[in-house]
MARSEKOL-908392 format. One record per residue (C-alpha): residue in three letters; x, z, y. Coordinates in nm, 3 decimals. Layout:
<vozas>
VOZA   resn         x         z         y
VOZA    ALA         X         Z         Y
...
</vozas>
This chain:
<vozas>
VOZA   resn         x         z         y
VOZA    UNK     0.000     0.000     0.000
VOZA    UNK     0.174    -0.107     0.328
VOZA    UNK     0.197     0.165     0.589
VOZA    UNK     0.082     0.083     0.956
VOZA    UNK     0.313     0.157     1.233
VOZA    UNK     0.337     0.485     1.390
VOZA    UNK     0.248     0.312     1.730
VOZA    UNK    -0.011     0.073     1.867
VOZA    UNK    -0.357     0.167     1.948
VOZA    UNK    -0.609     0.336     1.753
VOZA    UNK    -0.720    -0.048     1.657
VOZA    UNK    -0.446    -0.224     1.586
VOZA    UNK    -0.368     0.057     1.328
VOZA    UNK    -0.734     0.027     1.179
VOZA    UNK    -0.667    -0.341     1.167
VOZA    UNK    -0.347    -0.352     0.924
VOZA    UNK    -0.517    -0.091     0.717
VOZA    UNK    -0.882    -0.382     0.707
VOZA    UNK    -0.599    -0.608     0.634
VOZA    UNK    -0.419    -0.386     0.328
VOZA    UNK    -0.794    -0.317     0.192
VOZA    UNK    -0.847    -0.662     0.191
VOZA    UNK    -0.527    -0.792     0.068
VOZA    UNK    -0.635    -0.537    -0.216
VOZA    UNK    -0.915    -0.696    -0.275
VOZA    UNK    -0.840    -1.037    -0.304
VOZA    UNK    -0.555    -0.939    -0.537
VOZA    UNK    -0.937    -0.821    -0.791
VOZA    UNK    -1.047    -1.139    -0.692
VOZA    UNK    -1.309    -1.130    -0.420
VOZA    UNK    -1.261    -1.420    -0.144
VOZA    UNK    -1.280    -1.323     0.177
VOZA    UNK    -1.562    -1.552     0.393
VOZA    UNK    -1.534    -1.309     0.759
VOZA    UNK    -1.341    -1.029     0.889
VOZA    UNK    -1.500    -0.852     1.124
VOZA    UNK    -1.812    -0.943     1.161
VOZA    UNK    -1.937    -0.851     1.507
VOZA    UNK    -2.320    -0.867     1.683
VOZA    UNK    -2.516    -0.616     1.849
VOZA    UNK    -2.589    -0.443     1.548
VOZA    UNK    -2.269    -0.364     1.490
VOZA    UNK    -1.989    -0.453     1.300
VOZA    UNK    -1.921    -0.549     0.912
VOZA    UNK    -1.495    -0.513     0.824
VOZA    UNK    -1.513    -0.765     0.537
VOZA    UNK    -1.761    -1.004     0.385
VOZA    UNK    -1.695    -1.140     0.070
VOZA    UNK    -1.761    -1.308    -0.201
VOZA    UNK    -1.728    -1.155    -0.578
VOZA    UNK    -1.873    -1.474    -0.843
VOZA    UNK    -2.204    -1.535    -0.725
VOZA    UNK    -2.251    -1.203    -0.547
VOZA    UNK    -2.237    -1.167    -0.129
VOZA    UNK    -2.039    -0.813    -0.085
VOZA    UNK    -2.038    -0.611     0.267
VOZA    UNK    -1.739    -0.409     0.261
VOZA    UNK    -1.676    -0.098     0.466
VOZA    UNK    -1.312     0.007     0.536
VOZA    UNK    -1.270     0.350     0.609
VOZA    UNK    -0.908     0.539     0.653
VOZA    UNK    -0.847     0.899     0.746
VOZA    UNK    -0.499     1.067     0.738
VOZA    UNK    -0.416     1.410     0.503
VOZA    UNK    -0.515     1.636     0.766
VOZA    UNK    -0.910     1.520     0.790
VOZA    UNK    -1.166     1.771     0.763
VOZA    UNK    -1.355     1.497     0.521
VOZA    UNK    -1.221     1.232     0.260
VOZA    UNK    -1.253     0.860     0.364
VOZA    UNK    -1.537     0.783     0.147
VOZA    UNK    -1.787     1.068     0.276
VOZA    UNK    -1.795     0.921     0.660
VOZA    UNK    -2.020     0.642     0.524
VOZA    UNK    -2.326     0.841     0.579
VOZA    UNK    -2.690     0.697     0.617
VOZA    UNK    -2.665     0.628     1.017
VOZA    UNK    -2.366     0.421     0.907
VOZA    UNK    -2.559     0.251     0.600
VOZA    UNK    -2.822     0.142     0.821
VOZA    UNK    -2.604     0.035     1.089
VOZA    UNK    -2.468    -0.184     0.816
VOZA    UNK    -2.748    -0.293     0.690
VOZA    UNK    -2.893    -0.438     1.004
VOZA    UNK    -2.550    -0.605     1.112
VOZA    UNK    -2.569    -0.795     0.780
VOZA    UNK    -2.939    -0.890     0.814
VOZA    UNK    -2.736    -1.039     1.165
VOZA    UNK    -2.507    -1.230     0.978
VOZA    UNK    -2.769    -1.370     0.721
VOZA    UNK    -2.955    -1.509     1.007
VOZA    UNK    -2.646    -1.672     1.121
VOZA    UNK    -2.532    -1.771     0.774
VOZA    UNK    -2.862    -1.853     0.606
VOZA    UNK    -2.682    -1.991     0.335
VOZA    UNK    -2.572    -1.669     0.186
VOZA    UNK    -2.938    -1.525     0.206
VOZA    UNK    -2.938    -1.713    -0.192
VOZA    UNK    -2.686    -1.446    -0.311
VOZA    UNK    -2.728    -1.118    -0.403
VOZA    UNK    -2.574    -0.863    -0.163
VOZA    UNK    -2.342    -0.514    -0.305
VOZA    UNK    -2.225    -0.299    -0.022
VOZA    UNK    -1.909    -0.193    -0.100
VOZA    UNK    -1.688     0.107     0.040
VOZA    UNK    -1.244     0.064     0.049
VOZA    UNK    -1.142     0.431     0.176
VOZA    UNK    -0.773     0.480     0.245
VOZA    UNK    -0.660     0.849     0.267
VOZA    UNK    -0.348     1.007     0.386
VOZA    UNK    -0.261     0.724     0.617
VOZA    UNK     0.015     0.909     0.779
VOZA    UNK     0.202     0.960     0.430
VOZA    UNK     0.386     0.682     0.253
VOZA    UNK     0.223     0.727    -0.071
VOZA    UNK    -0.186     0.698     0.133
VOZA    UNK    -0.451     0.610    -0.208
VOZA    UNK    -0.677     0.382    -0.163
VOZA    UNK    -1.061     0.384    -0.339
VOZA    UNK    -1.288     0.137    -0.418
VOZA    UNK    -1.630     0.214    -0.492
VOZA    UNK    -1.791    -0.059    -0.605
VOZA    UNK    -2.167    -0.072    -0.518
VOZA    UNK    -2.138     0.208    -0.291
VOZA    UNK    -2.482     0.259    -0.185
VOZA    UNK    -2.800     0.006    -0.186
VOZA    UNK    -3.076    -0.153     0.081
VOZA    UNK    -3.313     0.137    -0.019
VOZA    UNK    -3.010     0.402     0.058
VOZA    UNK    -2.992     0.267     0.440
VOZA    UNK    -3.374     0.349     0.458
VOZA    UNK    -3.493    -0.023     0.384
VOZA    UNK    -3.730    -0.089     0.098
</vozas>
């Protein structure tokens, strides 16, 4: 897992580690179609594309000293937020309305160590988890 440097903004830093998650994934075969997805909705990290399945990822990173682990800040204001920015993107990319959609969490934890794990939870949480039937 590369480690981002020490300095830049708070952004740039998120940015290598979107980059590392999805260098990560695309090593377990997903193909990336958009980084950073952005409307007023808000904004989707990855979007990809896993055999015939349409997959939202959310990158999350936290270093050691966090109060919470990467993977619990995805909480159901988040979900939703996600879920309406990709109801965005389907409008603008009506084509991918014929797959099926998995939202998908990468958390990265300990990002000021060298040895920072990274988790993929597949399937993280579904439409009905945002608060959409």
């Amino acid at each position: 897992m590369p480690k981002p440097p020490e300095s830049g903004t708070r952004q740039s830093r998120g940015l290598q580690w979107e980059h590392a998650a999805g260098a990560y994934l695309e090593s377990r075969g997903l193909e990336i179609l958009k980084r950073r997805y952005r409307c007023r909705a808000g904004e989707l990290d990855l979007v990809c594309r896993d055999g015939g399945t349409l997959v939202i990822v959310e990158v999350r990173a936290r270093s050691s000293g966090s109060l919470v682990g990467s993977l619990e800040t995805v909480d159901y204001r988040k979900r939703r937020k996600l879920l309406q920015a990709t109801r965005h993107l389907l409008m603008r990319h009506p084509a991918w309305s014929r797959y099926p959609i998995r939202f998908d969490v990468v958390g990265i934890d300990g990002i000021d160590r060298a040895d920072a794990k990274l988790a993929w939870i597949r399937d993280a949480f579904s439409c009905d988890d945002a608060g959409f039937g």
